[in-house]
LOKOLNU-593177 format. One record per residue (C-alpha): residue number from 1; residue in three letters; x, y, z. Coordinates in nm, 4 decimals. Last residue first. Layout:
// LOKOLNU-593177
ATOM     i    aa         px         py         pz
ATOM   NUM   ALA          X          Y          Z
...
***
This chain:
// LOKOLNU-593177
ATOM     i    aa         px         py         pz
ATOM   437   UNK    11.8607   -21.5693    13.7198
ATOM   436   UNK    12.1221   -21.5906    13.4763
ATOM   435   UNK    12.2630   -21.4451    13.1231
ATOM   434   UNK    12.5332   -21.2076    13.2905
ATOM   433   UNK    12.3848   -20.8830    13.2654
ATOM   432   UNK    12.0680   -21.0121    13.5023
ATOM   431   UNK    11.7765   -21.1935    13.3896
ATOM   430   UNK    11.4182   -21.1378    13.4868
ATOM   429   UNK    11.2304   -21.3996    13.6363
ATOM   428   UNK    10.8741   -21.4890    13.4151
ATOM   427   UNK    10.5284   -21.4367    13.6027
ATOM   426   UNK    10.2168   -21.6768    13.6219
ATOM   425   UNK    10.3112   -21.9114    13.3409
ATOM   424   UNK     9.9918   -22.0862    13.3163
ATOM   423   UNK     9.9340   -22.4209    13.2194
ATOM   422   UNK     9.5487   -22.5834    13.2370
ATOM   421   UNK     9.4174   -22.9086    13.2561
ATOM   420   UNK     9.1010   -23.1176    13.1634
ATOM   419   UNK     9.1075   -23.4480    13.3017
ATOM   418   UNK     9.1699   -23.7973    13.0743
ATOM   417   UNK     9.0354   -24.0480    13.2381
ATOM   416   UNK     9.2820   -24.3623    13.3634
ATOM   415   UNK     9.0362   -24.5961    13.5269
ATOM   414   UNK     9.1021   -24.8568    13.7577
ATOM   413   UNK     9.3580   -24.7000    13.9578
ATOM   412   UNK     9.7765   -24.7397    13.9286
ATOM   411   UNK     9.9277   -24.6414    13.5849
ATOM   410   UNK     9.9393   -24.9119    13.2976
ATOM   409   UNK    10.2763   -25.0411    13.2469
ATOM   408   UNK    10.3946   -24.8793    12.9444
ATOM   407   UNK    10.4119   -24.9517    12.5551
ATOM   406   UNK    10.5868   -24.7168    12.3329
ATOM   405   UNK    10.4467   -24.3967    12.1961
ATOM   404   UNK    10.3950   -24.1679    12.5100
ATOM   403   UNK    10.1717   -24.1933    12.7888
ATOM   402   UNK     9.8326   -24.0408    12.7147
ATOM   401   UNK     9.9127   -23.9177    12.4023
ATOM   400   UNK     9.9472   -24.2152    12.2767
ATOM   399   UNK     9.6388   -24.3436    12.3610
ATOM   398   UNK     9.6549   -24.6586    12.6419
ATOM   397   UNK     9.6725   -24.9971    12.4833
ATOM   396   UNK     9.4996   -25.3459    12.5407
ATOM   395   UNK     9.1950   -25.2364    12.7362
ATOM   394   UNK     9.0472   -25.5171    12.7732
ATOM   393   UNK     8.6781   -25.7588    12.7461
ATOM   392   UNK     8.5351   -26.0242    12.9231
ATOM   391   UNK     8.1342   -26.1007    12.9421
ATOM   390   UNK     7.9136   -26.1963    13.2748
ATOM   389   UNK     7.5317   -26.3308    13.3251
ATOM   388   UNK     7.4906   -26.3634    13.7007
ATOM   387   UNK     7.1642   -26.1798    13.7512
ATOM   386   UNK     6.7850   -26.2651    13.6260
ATOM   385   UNK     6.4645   -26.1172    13.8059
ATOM   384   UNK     6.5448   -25.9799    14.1137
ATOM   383   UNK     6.2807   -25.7953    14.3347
ATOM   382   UNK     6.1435   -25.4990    14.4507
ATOM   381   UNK     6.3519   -25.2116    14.5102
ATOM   380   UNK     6.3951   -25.1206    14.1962
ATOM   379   UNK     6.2614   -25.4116    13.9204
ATOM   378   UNK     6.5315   -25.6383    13.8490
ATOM   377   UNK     6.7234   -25.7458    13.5293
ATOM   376   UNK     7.1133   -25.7948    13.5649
ATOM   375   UNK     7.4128   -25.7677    13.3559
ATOM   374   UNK     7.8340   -25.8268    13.4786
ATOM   373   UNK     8.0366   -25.6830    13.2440
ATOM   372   UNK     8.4226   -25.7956    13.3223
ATOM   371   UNK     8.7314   -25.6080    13.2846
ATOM   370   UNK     9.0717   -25.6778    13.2090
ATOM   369   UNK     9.3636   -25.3657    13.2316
ATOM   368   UNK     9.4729   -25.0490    13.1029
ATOM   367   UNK     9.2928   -24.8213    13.2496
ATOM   366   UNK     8.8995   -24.6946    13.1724
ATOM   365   UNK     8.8778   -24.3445    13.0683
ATOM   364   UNK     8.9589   -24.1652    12.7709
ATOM   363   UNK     8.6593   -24.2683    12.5322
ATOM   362   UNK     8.3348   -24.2964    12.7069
ATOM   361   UNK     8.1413   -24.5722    12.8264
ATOM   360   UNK     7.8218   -24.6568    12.5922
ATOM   359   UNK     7.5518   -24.8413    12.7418
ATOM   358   UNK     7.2966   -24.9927    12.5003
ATOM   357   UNK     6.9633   -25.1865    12.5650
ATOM   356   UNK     6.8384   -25.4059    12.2778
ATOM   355   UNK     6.4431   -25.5240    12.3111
ATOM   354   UNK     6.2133   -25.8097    12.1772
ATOM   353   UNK     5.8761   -25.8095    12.3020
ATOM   352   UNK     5.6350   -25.8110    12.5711
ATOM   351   UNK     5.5347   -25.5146    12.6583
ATOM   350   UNK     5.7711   -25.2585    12.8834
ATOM   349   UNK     5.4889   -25.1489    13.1645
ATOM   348   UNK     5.5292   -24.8076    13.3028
ATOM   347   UNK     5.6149   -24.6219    13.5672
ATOM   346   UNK     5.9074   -24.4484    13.4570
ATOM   345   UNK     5.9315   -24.4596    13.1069
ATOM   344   UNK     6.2915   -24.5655    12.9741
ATOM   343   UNK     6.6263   -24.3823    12.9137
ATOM   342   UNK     6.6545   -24.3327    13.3040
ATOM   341   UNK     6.6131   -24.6618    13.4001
ATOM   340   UNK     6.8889   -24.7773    13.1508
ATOM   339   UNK     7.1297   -24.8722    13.4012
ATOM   338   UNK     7.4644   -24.8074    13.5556
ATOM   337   UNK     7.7458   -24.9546    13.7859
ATOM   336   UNK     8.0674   -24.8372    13.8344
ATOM   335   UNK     8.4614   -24.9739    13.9187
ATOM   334   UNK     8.4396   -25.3141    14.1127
ATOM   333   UNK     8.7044   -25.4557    14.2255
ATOM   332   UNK     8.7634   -25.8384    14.1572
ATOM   331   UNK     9.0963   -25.8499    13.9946
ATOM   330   UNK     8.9500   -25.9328    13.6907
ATOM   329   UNK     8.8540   -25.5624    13.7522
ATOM   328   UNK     8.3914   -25.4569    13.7350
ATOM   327   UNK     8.1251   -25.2840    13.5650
ATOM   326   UNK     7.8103   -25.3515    13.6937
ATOM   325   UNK     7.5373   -25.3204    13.3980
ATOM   324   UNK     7.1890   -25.2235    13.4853
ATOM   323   UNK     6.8553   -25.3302    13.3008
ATOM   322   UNK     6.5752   -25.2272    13.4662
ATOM   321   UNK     6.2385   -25.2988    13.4290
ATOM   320   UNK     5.9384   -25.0399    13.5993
ATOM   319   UNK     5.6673   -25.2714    13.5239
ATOM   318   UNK     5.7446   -25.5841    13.3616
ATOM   317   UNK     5.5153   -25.7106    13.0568
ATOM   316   UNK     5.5265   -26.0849    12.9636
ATOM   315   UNK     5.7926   -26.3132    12.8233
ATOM   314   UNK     6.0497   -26.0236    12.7165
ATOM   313   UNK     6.3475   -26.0970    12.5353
ATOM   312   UNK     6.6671   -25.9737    12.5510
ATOM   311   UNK     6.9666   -25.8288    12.3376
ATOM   310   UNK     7.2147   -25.6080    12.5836
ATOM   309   UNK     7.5360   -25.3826    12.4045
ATOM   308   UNK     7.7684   -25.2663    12.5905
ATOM   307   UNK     7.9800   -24.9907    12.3343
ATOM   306   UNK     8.3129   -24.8567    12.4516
ATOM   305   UNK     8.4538   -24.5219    12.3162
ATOM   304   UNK     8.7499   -24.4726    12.1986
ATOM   303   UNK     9.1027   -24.3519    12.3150
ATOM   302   UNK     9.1419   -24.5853    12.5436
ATOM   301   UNK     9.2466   -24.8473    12.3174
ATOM   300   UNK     8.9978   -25.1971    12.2718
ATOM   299   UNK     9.0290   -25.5914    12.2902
ATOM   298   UNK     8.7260   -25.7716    12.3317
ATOM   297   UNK     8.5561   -25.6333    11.9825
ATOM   296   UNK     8.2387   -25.6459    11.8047
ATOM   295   UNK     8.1928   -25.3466    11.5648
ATOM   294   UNK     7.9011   -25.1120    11.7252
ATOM   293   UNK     8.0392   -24.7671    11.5760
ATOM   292   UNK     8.1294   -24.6916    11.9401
ATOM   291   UNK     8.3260   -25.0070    11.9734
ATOM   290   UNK     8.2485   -25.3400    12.0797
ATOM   289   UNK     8.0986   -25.4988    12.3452
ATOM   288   UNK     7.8554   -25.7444    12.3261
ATOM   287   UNK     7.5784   -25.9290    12.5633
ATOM   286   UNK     7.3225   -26.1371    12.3965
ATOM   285   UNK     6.9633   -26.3274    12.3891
ATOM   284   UNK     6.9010   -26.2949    12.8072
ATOM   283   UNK     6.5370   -26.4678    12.8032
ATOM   282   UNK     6.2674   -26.2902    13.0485
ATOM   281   UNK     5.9481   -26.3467    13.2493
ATOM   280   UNK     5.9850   -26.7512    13.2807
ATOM   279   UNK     6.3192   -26.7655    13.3068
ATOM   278   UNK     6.6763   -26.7530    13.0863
ATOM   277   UNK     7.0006   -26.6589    13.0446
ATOM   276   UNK     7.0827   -26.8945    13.3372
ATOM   275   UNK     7.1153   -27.2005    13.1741
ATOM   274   UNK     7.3957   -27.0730    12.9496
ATOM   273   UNK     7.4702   -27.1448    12.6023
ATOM   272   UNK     7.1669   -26.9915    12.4459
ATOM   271   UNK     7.2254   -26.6589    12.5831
ATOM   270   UNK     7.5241   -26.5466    12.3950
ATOM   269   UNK     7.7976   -26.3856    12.5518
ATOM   268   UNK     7.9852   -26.2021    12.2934
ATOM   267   UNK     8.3734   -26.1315    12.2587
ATOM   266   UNK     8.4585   -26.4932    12.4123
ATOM   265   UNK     8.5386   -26.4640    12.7586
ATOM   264   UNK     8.2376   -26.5788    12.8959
ATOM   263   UNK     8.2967   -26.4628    13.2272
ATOM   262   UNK     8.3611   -26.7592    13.4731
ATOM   261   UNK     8.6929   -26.8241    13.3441
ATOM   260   UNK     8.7743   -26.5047    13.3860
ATOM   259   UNK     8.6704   -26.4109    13.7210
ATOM   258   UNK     8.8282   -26.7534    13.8512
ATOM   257   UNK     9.1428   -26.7023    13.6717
ATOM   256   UNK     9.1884   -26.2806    13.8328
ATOM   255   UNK     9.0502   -26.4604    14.2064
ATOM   254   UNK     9.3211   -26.7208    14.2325
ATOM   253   UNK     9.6175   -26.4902    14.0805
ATOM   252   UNK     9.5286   -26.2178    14.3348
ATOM   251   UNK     9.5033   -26.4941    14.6353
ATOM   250   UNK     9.8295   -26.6316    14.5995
ATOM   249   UNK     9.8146   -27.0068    14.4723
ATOM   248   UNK     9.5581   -27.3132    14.4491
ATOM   247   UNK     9.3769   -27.4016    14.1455
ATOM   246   UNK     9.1647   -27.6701    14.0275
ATOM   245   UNK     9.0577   -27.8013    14.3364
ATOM   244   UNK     8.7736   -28.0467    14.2192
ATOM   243   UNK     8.3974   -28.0833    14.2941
ATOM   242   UNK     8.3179   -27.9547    13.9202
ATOM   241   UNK     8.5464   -27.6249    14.0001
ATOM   240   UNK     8.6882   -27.5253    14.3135
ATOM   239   UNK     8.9363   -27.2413    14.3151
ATOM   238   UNK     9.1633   -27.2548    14.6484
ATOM   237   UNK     9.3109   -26.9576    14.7521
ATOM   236   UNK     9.6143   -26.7677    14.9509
ATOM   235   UNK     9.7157   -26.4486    15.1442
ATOM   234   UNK     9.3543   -26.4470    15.2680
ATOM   233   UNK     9.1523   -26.1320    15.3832
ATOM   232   UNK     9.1393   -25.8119    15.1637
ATOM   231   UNK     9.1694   -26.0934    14.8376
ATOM   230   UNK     8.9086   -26.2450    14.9735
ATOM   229   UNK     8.6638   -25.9558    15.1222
ATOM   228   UNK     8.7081   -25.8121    14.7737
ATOM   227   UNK     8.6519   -26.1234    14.5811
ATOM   226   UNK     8.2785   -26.1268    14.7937
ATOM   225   UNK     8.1821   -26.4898    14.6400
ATOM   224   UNK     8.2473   -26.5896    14.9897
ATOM   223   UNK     8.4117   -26.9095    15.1589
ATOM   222   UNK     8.6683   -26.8591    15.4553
ATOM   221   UNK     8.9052   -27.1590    15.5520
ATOM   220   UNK     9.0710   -26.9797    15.9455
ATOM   219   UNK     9.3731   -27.1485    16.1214
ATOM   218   UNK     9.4072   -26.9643    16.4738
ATOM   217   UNK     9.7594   -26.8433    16.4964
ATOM   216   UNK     9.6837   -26.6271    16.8073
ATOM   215   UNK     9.7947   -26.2458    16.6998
ATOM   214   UNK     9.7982   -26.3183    16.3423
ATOM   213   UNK     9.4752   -26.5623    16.2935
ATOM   212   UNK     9.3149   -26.4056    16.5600
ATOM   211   UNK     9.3587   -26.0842    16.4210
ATOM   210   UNK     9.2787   -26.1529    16.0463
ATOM   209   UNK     8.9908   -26.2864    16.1841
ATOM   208   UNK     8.8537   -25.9489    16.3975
ATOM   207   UNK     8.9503   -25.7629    16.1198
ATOM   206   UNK     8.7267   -25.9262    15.8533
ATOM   205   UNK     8.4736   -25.9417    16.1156
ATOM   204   UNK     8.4707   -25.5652    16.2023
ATOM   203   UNK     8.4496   -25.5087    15.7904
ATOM   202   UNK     8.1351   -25.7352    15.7742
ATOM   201   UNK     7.9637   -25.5326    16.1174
ATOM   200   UNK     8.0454   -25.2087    15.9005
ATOM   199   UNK     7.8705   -25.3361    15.5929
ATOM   198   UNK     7.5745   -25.5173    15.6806
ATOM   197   UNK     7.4865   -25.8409    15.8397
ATOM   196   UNK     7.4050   -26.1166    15.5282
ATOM   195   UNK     7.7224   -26.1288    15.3603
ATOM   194   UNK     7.9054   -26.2663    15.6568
ATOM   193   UNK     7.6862   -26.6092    15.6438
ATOM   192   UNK     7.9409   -26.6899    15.3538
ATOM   191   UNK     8.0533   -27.0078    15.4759
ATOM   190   UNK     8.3015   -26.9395    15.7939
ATOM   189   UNK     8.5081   -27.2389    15.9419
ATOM   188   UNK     8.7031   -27.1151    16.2520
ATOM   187   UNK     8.9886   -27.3520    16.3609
ATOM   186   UNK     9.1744   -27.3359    16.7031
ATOM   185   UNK     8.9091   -27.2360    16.8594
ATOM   184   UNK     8.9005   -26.9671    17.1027
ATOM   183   UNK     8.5396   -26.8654    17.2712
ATOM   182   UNK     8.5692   -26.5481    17.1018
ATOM   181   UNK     8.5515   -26.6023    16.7243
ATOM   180   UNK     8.2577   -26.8469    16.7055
ATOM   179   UNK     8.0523   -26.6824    16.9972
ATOM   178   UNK     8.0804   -26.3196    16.7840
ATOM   177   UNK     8.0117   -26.4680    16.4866
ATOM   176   UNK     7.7211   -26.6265    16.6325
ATOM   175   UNK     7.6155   -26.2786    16.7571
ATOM   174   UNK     7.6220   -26.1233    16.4428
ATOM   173   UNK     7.4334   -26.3984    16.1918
ATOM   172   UNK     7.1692   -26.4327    16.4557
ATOM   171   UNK     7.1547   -26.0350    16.4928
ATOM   170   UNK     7.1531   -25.9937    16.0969
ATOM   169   UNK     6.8878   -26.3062    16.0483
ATOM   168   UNK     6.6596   -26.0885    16.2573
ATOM   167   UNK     6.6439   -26.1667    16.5967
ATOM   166   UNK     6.3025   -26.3070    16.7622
ATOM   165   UNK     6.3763   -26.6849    16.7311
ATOM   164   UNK     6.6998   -26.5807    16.9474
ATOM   163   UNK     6.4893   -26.6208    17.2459
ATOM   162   UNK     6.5265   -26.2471    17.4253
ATOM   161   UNK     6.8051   -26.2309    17.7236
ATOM   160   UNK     7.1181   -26.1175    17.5172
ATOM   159   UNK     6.8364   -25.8580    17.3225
ATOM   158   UNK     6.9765   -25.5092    17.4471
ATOM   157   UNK     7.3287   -25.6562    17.4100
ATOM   156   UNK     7.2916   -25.7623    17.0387
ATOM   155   UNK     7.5889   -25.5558    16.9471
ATOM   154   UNK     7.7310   -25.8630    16.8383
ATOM   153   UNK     8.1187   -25.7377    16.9588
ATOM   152   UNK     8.0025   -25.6118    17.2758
ATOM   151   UNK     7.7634   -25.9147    17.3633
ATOM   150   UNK     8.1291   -26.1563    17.2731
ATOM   149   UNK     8.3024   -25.9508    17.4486
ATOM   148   UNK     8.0884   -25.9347    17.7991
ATOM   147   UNK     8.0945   -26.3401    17.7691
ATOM   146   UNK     8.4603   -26.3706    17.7400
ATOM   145   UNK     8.5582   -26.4429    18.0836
ATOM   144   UNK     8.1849   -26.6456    18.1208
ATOM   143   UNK     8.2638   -26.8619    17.8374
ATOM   142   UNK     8.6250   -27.0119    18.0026
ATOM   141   UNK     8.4423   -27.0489    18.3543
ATOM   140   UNK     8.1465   -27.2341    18.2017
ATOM   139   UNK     8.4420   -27.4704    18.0503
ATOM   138   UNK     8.4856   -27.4362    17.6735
ATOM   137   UNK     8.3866   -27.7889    17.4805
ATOM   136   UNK     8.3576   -27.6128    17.1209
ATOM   135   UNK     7.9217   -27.7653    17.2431
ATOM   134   UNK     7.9775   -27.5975    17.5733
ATOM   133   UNK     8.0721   -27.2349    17.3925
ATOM   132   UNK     7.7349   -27.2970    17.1860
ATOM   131   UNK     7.5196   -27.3558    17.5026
ATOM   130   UNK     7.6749   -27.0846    17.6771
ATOM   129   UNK     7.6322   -26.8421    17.4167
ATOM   128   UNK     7.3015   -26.9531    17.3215
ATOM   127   UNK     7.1766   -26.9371    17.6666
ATOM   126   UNK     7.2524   -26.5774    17.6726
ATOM   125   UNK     7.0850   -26.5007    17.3329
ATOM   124   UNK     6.8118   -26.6832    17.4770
ATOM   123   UNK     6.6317   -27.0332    17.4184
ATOM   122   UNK     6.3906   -27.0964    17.2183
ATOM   121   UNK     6.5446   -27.0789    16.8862
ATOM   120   UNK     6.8622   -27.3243    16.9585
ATOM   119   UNK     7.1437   -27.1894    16.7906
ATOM   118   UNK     7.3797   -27.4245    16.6470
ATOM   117   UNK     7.4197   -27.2953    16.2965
ATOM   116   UNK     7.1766   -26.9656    16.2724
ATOM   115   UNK     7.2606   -26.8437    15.9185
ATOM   114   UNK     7.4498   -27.0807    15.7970
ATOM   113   UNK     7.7658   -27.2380    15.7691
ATOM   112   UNK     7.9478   -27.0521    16.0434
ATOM   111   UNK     8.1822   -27.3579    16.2198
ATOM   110   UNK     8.3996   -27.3695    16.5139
ATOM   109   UNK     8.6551   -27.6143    16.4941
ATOM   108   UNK     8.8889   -27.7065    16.8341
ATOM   107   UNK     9.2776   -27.8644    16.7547
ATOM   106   UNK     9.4045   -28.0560    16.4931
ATOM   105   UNK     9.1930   -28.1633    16.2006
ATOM   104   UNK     9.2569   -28.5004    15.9960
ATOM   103   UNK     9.0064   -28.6077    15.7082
ATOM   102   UNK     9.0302   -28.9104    15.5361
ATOM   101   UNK     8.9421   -29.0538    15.2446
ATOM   100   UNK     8.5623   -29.1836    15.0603
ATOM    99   UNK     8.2159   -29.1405    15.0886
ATOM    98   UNK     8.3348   -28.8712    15.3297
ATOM    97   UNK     8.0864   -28.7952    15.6329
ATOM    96   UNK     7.7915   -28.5237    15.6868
ATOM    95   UNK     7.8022   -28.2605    15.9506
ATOM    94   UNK     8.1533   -28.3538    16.0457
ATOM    93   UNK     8.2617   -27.9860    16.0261
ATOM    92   UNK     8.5237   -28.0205    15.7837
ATOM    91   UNK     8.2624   -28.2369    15.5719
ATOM    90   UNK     8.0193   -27.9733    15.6096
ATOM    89   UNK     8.3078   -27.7410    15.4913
ATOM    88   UNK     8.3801   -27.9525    15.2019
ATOM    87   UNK     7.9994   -27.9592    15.0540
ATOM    86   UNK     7.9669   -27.6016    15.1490
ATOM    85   UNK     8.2549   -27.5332    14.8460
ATOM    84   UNK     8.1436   -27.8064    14.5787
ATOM    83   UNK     8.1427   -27.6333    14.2644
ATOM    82   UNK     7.7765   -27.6106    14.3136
ATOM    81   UNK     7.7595   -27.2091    14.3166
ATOM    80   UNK     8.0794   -27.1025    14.1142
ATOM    79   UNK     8.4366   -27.0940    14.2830
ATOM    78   UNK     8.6258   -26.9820    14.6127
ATOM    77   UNK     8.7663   -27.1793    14.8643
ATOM    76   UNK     8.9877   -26.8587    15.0866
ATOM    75   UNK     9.2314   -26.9879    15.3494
ATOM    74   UNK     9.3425   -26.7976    15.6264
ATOM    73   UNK     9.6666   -26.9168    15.7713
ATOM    72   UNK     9.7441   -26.9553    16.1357
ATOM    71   UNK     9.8283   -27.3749    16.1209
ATOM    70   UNK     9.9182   -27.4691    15.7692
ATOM    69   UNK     9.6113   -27.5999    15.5674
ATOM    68   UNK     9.6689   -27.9437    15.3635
ATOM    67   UNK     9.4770   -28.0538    15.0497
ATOM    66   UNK     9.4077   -28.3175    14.8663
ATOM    65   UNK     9.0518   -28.3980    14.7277
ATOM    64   UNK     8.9911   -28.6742    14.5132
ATOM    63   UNK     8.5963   -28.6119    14.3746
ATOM    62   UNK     8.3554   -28.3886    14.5753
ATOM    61   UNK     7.9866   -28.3428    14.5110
ATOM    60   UNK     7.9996   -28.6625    14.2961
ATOM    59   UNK     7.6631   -28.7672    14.1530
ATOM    58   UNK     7.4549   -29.0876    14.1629
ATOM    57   UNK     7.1460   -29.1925    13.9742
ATOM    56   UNK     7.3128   -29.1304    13.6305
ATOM    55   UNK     7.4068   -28.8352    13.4387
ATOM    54   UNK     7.2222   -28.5203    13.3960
ATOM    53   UNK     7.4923   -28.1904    13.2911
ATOM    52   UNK     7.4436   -27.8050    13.3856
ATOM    51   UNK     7.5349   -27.8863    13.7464
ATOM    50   UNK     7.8648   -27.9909    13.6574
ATOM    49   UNK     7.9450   -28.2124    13.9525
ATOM    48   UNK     8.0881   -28.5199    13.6856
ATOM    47   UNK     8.0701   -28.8530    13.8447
ATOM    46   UNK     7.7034   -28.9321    13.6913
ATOM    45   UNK     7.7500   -29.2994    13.6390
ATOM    44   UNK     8.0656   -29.4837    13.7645
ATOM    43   UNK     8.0427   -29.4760    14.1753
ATOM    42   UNK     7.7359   -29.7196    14.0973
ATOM    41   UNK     7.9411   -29.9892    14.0190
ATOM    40   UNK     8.1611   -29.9309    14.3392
ATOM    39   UNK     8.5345   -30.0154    14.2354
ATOM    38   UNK     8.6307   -30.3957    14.2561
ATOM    37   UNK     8.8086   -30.5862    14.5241
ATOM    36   UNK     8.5993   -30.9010    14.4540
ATOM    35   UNK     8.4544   -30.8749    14.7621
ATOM    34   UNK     8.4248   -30.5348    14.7387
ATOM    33   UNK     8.1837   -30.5566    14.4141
ATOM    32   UNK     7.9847   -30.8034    14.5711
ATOM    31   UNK     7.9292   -30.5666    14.8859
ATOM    30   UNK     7.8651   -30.2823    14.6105
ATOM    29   UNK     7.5937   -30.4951    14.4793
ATOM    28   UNK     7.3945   -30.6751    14.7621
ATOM    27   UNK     7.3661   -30.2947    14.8643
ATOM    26   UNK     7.2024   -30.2110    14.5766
ATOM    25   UNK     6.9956   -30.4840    14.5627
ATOM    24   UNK     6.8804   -30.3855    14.9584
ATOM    23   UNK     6.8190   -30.0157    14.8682
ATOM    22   UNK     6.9318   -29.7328    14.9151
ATOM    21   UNK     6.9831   -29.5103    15.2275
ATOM    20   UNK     6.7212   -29.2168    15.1399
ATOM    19   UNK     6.6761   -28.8745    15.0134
ATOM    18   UNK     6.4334   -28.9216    14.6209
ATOM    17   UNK     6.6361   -28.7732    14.3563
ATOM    16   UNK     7.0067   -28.8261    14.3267
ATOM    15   UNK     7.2649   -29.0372    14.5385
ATOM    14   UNK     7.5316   -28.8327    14.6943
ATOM    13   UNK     7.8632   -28.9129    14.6569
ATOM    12   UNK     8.1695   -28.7153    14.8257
ATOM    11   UNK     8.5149   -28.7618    14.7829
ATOM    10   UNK     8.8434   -28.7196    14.9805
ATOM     9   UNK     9.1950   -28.8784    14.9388
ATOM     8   UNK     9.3731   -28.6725    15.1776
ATOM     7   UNK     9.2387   -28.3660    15.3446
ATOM     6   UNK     9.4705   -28.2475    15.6401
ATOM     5   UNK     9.4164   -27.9374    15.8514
ATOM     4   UNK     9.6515   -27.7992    16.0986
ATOM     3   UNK    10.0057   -27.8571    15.9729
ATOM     2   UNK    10.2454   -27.7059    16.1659
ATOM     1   UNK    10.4932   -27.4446    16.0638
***
């Protein structure tokens, strides 16, 4: 198999605070520096990405990336926000250049990096198309065979001749989707733009890549922090972490290490030791789980209960708070959500204060496996107020009675409950003279 994308060597500075080219000194500087064969002496300060750490004037986004894409595979780059994902896809893409390596594609790119990427707001839907198959350098002929496809596909058809500054950011995201897959490139770059259409036109795209990446051996790199669409999609990841691959491997093992190393998997997340406990209406102070008697523990049985317990702050009074849990595999499905909305007054205020908000998940029926608590603070249908905050925790052993003595593998499914059933001998065969039926 043919290689289609090569990444040797590549890194990515970008110099902090005010945009601009630098100045003369420091270019009197790094040209001294090469003429002695020496490394840039700004390259040095700041070369860690990790957003939650100040160092220096200059930052790398990317740092010694090596990587090589077989032609007709699908590719997922997953990690946190700032790991460095959109930085390498804009430097697929040729939006911005390398600081440093080289960068080989073979064959046509298409590019979804945001919502509206080469769309000109002016013109038409129909102009678009043409104007975005020219740009992938498809003859008029070439765009006008697959033109009634590509209007099919978007479902923008009663709006193909309305300037696209009039679509919502669903029908931009939709038809240029539609332009991207059609008009035959031999490499389609998609950034996340998917989550914004809605459910069924996500699905159609998911199958509409895996088939041009089976049926025409298109080479596809798809970025999402949707670990469903990833592991439904690509046979194998990249994790990113601190503008690094850190990982690469089947998709299941990529996705179960990034969930848990973005948890906190110590038994208790406390708030303190993340930058994104915290804003200026609420401070996240704790996330535990335990059991039902409220002991602190990662590792429980299925035969009791398991305590969530949420310690937070209020800044200033929230009308109509909730605090919801989502309940999720390492594997990246998710299994339930709930939320205290219905333990607290409806349509009132919740004063500022200190507060504790319990969930507790019954005995006899999560599965044998890792799970992560995900917690988040909105008001219903109104707005977000603080999200992302995750803990680890396991079901180490199944009750005995649930599958004998001895260790098993756990059953299939993401929860194991215990059902109530019932036996009944309905009628007993009678025996004949000889002792059988």
């Amino acid at each position: 198999m043919s290689i289609s994308i090569s990444i040797e060597n590549v890194s990515k500075m970008y110099r902090l605070g005010q945009v601009g080219t630098g100045t003369l000194a420091h270019d009197l500087n790094r040209w001294w520096a090469r003429v002695r064969g020496r490394g840039d002496p700004f390259a040095r300060v700041g070369q860690s990405n990790d957003l939650r750490e100040a160092g220096g004037e200059y930052v790398w986004a990317l740092r010694d990336i090596n990587l090589e894409v077989q032609q007709g595979e699908i590719l997922g780059i997953i990690g946190r926000n700032g790991a460095g994902k959109s930085t390498l896809l804009k430097l697929l893409s040729r939006v911005t250049a390398p600081t440093t390596g080289r960068i080989t594609a073979y064959g046509r790119m298409a590019s979804l990096l945001e919502v509206g990427t080469g769309f000109h707001p002016e013109l038409t839907g129909r102009e678009n198309i043409f104007l975005n198959g020219a740009i992938l350098g498809m003859t008029r002929a070439e765009i006008r065979k697959h033109f009634d496809d590509i209007v099919d596909f978007s479902g923008c058809g009663k709006y193909i001749d309305t300037p696209v500054k009039r679509y919502s950011s669903g029908m931009y995201v939709r038809l240029a989707f539609a332009v991207a897959a059609h008009l035959e490139p031999e490499i389609l770059i998609v950034d996340e733009v998917l989550a914004v259409g809605d459910v069924e036109f996500q699905n159609r795209c998911l199958g509409k890549m895996r088939d041009v990446s089976r049926e025409q051996g298109r080479t596809i790199l798809f970025v999402s922090h949707n670990m469903g669409a990833v592991k439904q999609l690509c046979s194998k990841s990249v994790l990113m972490r601190n503008g690094a691959i850190d990982m690469r491997g089947e998709t299941p093992d990529i996705v179960r290490a990034y969930l848990r190393s973005d948890a906190h998997t110590q038994r208790v997340f406390v708030g303190a030791e993340c930058e994104t406990a915290e804003n200026d209406e609420i401070q996240l102070l704790e996330i535990s789980v335990g059991d039902a008697d409220g002991r602190i523990d990662s590792h429980l049985i299925t035969g009791e209960s398991v305590q969530i317990r949420i310690r937070y702050r209020l800044k200033r009074p929230i009308y109509n708070l909730r605090v919801a849990i989502l309940l999720m595999t390492t594997d990246g499905v998710e299994v339930c959500s709930s939320s205290d909305i219905a333990a607290a007054a409806e349509n009132s205020p919740r004063p500022v204060g200190e507060y504790e908000s319990i969930c507790l998940i019954p005995k006899n029926l999560l599965n044998r496996l890792g799970y992560l608590v995900s917690v988040d603070f909105d008001v219903p249908l109104e707005r977000d107020i603080l999200s992302g905050n995750r803990v680890f925790f396991e079901i180490d052993e199944l009750s005995a009675n649930q599958l004998g003595r001895t260790r098993a593998a756990a059953p299939s499914g993401v929860v194991h409950p215990r059902f109530e059933w019932q036996v009944n001998c309905r009628k007993t065969p009678a025996l004949n003279v000889h002792g059988t039926q």
